[in-house]
N, C-alpha and C positions, 0 to 999 in steps of 0.2 A: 549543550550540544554533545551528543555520542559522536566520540570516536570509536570504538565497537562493535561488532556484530549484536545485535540481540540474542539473548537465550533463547537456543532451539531452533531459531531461523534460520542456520544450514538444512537442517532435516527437511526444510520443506521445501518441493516445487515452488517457481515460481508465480504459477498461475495453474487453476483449474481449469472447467467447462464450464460453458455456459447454462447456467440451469437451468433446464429444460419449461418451456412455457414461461420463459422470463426474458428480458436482456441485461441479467445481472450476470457478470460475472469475477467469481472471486479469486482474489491474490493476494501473496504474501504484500506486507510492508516495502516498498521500497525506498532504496536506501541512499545518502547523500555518496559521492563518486566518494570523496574523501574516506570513506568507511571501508569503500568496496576495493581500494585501489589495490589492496594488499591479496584479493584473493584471485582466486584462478578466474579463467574468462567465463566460464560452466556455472561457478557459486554465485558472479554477481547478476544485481537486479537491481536498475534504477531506474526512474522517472522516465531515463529518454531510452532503457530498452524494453519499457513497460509500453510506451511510444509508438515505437517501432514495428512492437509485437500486433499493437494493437491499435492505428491509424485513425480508426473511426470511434475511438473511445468517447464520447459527449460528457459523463460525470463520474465522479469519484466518490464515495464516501466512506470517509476512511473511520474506522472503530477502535483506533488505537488510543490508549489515554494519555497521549502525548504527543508532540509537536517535534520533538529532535529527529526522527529520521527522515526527513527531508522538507523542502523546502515545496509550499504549498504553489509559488507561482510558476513551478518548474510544468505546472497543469494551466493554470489560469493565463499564465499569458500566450498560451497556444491554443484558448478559447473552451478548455476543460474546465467544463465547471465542479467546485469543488465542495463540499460537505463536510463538515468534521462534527460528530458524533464522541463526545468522551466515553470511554466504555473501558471499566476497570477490568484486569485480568484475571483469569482462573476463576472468576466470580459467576454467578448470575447476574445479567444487568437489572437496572432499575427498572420499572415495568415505565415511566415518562421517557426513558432512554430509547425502551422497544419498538412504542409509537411516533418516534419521531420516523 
């Protein structure tokens, strides 16, 4: 369980656009309240302001190659369906990774 910010994840917005001729749209990691409590209202980003931002969200797939920044049902029990895809960082994924 992180207590911490992730490396680098100040730097980034917490959400993009949506990519054009898709309904995907991509975001940073969000994070457990516990992580976030310590920073300003502006830096944080979590499950329920990912939520909020985005009401009609249907699924998630997250690429992170771990499970500590937050808790998967903070989606699931409010009818978000969820995907978890391991995907190591700074790397190339595996091309069985790609086609999932």
């Amino acid at each position: 369980m992180t207590k911490s910010v992730p490396d680098r994840w100040l730097e980034y917005k917490p959400y993009g656009e949506v990519i054009k001729g898709t309904k995907i749209l991509p975001f940073k990691v969000p994070l457990k309240e516990a992580v976030v409590n310590n920073l300003t209202p502006e830096q944080r980003f979590t499950a329920t302001i990912l939520l909020q931002a985005f009401p009609r969200l249907k699924c998630i797939v997250d690429l992170t190659n771990t499970e500590r920044y937050y808790d998967k049902k903070e989606f699931t029990n409010v009818g978000v369906k969820h995907e978890k895809i391991m995907i190591p960082g700074k790397r190339v994924p595996p091309q069985n990774s790609v086609m999932k």
